[in-house]
Short mmCIF file of the C-alpha atoms (twelve columns), coordinates in Angstrom:
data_MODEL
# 
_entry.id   MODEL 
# 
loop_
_atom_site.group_PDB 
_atom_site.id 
_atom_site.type_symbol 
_atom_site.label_atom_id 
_atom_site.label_alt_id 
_atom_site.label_comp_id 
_atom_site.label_asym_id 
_atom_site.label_seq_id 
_atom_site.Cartn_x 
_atom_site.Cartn_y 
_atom_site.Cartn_z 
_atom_site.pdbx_PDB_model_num 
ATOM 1   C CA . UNK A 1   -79.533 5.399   -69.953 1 
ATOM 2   C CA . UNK A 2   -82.593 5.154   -67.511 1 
ATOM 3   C CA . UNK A 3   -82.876 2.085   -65.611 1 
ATOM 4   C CA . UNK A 4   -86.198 1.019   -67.308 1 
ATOM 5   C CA . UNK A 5   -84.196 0.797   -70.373 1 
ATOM 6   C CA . UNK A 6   -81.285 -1.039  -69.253 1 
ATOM 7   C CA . UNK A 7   -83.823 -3.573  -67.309 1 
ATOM 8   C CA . UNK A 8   -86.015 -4.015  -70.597 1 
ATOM 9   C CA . UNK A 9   -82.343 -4.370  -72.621 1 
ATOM 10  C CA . UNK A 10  -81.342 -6.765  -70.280 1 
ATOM 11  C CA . UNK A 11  -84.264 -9.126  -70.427 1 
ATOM 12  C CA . UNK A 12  -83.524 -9.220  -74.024 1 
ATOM 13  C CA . UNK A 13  -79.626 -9.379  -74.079 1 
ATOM 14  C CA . UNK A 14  -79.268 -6.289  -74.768 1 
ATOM 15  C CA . UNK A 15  -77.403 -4.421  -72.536 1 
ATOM 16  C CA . UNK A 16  -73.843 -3.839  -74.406 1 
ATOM 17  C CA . UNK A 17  -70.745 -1.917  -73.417 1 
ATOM 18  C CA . UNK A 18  -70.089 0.891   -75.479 1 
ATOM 19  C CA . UNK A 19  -67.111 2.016   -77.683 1 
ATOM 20  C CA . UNK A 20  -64.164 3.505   -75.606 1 
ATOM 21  C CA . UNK A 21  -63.585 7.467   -75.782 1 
ATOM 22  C CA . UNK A 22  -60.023 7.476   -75.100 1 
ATOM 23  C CA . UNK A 23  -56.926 5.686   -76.157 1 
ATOM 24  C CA . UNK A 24  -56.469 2.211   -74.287 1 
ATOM 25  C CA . UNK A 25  -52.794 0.957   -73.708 1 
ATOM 26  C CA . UNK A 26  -52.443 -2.524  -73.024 1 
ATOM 27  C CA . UNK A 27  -50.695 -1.686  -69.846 1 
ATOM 28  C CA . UNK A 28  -51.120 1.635   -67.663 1 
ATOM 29  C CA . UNK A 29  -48.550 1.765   -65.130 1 
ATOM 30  C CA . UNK A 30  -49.675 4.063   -62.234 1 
ATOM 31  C CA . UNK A 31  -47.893 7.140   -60.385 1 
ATOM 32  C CA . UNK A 32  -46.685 5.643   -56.444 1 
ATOM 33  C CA . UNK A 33  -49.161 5.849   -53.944 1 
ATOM 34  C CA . UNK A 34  -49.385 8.616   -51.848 1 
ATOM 35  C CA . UNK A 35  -49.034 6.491   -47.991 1 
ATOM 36  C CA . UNK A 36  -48.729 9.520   -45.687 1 
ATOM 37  C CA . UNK A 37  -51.347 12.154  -45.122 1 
ATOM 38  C CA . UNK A 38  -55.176 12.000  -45.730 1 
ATOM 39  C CA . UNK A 39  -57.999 12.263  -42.722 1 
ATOM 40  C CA . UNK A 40  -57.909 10.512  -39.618 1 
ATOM 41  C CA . UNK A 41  -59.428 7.731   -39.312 1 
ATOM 42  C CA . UNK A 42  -62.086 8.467   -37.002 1 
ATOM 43  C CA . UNK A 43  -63.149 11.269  -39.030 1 
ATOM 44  C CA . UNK A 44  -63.162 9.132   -41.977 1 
ATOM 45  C CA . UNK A 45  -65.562 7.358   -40.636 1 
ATOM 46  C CA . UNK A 46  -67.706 9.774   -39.385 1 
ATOM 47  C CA . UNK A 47  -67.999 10.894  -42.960 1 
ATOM 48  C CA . UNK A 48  -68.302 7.797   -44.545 1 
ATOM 49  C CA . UNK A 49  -71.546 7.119   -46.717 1 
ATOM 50  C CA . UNK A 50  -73.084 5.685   -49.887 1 
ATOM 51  C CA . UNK A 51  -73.844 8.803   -52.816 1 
ATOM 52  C CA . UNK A 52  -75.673 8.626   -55.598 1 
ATOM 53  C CA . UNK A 53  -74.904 11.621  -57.647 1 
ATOM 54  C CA . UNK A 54  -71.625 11.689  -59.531 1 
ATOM 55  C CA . UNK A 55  -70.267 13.926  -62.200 1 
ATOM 56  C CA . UNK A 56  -68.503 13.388  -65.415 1 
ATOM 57  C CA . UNK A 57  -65.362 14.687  -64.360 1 
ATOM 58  C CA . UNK A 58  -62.773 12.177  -64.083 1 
ATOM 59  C CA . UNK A 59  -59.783 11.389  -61.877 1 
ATOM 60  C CA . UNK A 60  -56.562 12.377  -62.070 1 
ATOM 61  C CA . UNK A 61  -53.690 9.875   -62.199 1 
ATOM 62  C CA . UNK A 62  -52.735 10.162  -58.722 1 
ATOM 63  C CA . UNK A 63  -55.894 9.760   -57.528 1 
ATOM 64  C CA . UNK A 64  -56.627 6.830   -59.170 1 
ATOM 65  C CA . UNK A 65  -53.510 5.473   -58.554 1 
ATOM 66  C CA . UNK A 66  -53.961 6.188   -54.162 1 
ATOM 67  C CA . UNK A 67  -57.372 4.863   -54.387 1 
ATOM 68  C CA . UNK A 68  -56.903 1.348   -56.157 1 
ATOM 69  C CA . UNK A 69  -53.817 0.896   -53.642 1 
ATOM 70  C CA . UNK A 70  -56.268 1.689   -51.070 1 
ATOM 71  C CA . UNK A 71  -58.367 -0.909  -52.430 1 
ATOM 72  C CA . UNK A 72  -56.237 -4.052  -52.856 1 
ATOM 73  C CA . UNK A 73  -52.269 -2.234  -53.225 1 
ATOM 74  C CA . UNK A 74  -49.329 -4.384  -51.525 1 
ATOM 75  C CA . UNK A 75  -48.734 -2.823  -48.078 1 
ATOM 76  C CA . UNK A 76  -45.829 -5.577  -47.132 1 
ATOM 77  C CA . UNK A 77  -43.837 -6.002  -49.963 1 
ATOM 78  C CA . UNK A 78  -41.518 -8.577  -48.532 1 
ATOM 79  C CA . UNK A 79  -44.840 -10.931 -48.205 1 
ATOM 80  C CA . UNK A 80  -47.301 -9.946  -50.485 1 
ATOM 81  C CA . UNK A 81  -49.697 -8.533  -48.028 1 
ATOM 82  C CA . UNK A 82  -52.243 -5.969  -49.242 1 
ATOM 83  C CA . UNK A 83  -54.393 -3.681  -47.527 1 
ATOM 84  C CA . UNK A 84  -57.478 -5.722  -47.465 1 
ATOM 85  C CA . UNK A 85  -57.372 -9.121  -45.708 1 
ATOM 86  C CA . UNK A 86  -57.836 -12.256 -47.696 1 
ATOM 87  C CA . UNK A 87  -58.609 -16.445 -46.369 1 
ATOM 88  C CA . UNK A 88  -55.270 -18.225 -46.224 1 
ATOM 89  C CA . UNK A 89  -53.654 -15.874 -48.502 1 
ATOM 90  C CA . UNK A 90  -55.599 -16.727 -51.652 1 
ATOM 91  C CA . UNK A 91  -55.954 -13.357 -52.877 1 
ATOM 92  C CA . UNK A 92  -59.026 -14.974 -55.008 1 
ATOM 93  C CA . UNK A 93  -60.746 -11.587 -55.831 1 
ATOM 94  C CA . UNK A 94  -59.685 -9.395  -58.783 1 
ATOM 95  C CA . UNK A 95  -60.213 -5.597  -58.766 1 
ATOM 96  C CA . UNK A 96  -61.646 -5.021  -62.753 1 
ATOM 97  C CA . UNK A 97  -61.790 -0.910  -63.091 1 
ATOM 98  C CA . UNK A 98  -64.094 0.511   -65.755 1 
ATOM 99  C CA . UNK A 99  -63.065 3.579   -67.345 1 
ATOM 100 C CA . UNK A 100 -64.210 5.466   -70.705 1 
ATOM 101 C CA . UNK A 101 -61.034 3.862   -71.911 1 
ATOM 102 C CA . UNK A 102 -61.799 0.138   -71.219 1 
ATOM 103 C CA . UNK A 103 -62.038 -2.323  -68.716 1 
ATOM 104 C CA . UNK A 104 -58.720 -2.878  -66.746 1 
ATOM 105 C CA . UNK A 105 -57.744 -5.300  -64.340 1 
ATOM 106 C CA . UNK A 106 -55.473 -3.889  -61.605 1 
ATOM 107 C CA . UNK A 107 -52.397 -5.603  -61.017 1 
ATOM 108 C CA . UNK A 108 -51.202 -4.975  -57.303 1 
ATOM 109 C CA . UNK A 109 -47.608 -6.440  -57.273 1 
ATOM 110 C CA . UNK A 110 -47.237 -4.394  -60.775 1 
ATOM 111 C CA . UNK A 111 -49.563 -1.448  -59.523 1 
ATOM 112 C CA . UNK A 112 -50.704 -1.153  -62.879 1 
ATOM 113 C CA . UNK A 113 -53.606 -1.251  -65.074 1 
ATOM 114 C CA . UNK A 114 -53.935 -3.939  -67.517 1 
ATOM 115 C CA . UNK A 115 -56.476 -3.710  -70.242 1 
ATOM 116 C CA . UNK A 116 -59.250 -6.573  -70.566 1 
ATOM 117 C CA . UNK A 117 -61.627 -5.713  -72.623 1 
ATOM 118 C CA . UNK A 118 -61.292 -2.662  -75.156 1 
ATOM 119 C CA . UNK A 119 -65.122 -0.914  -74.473 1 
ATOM 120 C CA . UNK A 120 -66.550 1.187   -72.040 1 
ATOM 121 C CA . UNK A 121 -68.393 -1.427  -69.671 1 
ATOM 122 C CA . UNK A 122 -69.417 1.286   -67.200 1 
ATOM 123 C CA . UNK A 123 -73.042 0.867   -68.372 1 
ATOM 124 C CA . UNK A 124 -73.479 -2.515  -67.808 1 
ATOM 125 C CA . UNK A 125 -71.849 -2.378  -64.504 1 
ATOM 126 C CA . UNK A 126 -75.394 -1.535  -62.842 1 
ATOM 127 C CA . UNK A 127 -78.863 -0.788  -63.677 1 
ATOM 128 C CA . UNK A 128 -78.589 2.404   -62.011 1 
ATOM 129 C CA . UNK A 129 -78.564 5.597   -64.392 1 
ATOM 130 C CA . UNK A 130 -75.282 6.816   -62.599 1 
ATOM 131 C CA . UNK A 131 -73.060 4.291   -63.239 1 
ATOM 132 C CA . UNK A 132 -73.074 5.393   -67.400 1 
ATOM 133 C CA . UNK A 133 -71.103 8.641   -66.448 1 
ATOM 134 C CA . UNK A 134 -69.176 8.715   -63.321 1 
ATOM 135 C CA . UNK A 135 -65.185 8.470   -63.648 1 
ATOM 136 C CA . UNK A 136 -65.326 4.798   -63.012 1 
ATOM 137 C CA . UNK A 137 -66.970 1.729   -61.511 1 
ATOM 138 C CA . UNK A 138 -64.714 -0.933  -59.946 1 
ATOM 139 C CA . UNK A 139 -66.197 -4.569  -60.320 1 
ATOM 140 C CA . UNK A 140 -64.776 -7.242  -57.257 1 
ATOM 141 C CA . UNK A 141 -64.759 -10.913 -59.172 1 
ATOM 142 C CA . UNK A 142 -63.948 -14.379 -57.009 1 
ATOM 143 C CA . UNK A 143 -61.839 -16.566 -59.105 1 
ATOM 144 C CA . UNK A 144 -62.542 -19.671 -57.520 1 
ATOM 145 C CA . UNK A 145 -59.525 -22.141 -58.713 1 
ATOM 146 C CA . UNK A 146 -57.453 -20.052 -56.012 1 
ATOM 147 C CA . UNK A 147 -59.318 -21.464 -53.415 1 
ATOM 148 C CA . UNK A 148 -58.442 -24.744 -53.752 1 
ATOM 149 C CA . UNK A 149 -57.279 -25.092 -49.627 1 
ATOM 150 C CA . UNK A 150 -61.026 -23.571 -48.740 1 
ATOM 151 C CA . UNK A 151 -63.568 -25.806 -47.917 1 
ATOM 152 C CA . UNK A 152 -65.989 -25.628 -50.977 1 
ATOM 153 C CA . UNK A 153 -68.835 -25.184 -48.931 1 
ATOM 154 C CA . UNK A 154 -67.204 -21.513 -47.487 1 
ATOM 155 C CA . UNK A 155 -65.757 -20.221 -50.997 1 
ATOM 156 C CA . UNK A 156 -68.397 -17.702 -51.443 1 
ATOM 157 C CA . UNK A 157 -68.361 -16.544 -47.851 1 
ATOM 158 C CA . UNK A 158 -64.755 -16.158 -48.054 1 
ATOM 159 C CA . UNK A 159 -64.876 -14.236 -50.989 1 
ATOM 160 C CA . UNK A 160 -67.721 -11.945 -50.209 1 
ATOM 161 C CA . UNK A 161 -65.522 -10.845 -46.671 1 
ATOM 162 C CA . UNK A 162 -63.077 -10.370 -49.090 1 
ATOM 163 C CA . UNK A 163 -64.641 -8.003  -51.680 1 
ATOM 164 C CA . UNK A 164 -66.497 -6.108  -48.619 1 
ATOM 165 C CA . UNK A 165 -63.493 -5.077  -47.045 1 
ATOM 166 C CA . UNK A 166 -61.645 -3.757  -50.022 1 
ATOM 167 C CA . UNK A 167 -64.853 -1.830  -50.689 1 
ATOM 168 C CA . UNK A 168 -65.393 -0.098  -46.955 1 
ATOM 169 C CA . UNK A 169 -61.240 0.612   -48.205 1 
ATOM 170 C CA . UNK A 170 -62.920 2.493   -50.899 1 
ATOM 171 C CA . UNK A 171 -65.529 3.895   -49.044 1 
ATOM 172 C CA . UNK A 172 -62.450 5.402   -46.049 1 
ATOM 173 C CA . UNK A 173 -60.760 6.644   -48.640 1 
ATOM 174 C CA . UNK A 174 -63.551 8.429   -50.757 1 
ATOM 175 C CA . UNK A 175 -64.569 10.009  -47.211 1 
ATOM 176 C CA . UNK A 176 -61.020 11.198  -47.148 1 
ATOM 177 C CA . UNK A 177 -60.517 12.659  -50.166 1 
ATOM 178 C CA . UNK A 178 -64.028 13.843  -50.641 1 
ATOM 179 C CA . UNK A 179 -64.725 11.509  -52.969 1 
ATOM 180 C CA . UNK A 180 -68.509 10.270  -53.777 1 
ATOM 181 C CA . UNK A 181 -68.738 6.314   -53.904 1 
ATOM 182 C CA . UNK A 182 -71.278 3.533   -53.349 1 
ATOM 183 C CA . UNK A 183 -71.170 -0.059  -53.677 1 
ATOM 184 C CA . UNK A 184 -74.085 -2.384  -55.583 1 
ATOM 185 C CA . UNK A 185 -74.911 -5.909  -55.969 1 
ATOM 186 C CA . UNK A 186 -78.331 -4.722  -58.415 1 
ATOM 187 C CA . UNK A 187 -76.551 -5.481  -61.937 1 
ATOM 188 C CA . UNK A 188 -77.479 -7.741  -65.338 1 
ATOM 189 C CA . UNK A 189 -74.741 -10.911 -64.073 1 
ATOM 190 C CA . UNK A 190 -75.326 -12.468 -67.409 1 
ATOM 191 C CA . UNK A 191 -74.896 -9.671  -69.428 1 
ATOM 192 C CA . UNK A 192 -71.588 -7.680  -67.495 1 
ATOM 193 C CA . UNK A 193 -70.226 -11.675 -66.850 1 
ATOM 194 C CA . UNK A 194 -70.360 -11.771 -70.910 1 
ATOM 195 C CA . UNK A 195 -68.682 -8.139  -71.700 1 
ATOM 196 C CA . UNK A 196 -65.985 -8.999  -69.116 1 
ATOM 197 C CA . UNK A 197 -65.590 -12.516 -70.586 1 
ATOM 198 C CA . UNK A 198 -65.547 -14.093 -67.130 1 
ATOM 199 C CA . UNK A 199 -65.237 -17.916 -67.206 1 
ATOM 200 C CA . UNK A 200 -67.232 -20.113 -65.455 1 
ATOM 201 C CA . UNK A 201 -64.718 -20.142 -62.601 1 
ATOM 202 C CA . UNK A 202 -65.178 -16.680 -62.020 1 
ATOM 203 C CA . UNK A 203 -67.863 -15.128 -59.692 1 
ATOM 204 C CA . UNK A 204 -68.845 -11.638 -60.033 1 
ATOM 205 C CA . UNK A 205 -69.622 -10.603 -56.691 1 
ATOM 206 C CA . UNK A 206 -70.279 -6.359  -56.337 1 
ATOM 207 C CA . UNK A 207 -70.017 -3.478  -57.867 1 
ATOM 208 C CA . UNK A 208 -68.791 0.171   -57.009 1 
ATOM 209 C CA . UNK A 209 -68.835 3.283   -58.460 1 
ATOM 210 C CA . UNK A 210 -66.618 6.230   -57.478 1 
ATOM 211 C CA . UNK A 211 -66.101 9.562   -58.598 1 
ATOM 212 C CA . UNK A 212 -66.607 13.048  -57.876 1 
ATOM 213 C CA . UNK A 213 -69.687 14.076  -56.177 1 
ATOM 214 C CA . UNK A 214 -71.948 16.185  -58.177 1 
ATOM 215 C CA . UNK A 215 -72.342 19.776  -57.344 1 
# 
């Protein structure tokens, strides 16, 4: 769908998920993460950057599984520490993953997928045309009652520093694995807060889609 027609859908309320194309289990526990290898990290970054053009194709097990722990996966098991830093240890935003198969929420201590919402959301994850078909689009949502010991005031700033550093994890390890990614904040809130079924003490705060790049 063209972005015209997801803007004009929007206006109007229109902009639903679509029915899933794949069986969704209620939970989708993932291979181990693969912790040793990859590019260095200076070259990562040298090849780090936002693309645009994805294909259908989508990604296998194990690579899902490496890139959500690169995301927000447990790094310290003996304290809970994950791979993207978080205020006072709140851990207050949630890593939703939108696949052809549903709308998951990734559990780290678990490192599992657990379905939310049983429809394809990927289309209202972005008015872009791209985000319809690529393998997936993570969403990064605040959930604001675990912020309780943060000034009020700071909550969203918090968050935000939060969600940006899981996705530059995204972005290292898309530039590592050859990956295409890039991450948005141009979506319908209403209309993706409604499919997901966020309360009002959720925040949705970006969007990222990630996949293979088109050839």
């Amino acid at each position: 769908m063209n972005t015209l027609t997801k803007l004009a859908l929007g206006l109007i309320g229109q902009n639903k998920p679509l029915p899933l194309t794949g069986p969704a289990a209620a939970l989708t526990p993932l291979p181990p993460p693969s912790r040793a290898g990859g590019m260095p990290l200076m070259e990562a970054l040298q090849h780090r950057q936002s693309q645009r053009k994805f294909s259908t194709q989508p990604l296998s097990e194990q690579l899902l599984s490496d890139l959500l722990w690169a995301a927000a996966g447990v790094n310290r098991p003996a304290e809970g520490g994950r791979t993207a830093p978080s205020a006072l240890h709140a851990q207050e935003v949630d890593l939703h993953v939108a696949l052809p198969n549903g709308l998951h929420l990734y559990d780290p201590t678990q490192h599992a997928l657990r379905l939310e919402v049983a429809s394809d959301v990927r289309r209202v994850t972005g008015y872009q045309d791209f985000v319809d078909q690529a393998a997936l689009d993570l969403i990064f949502v605040a959930d604001h009652t675990r912020m309780k010991l943060v000034p009020a005031a700071r909550r969203r700033a918090y968050a935000f520093t939060c969600a940006g550093a899981m996705a530059q994890n995204v972005y290292l390890f898309s530039a590592s694995t050859g990956l295409a990614t890039v991450v948005r904040a141009w979506f319908d809130h209403a209309g993706l807060s409604e499919a997901m079924g966020l309360s009002a003490d959720h925040e949705l705060l970006l969007a990222q889609t990630v996949g293979h790049a088109a050839s």
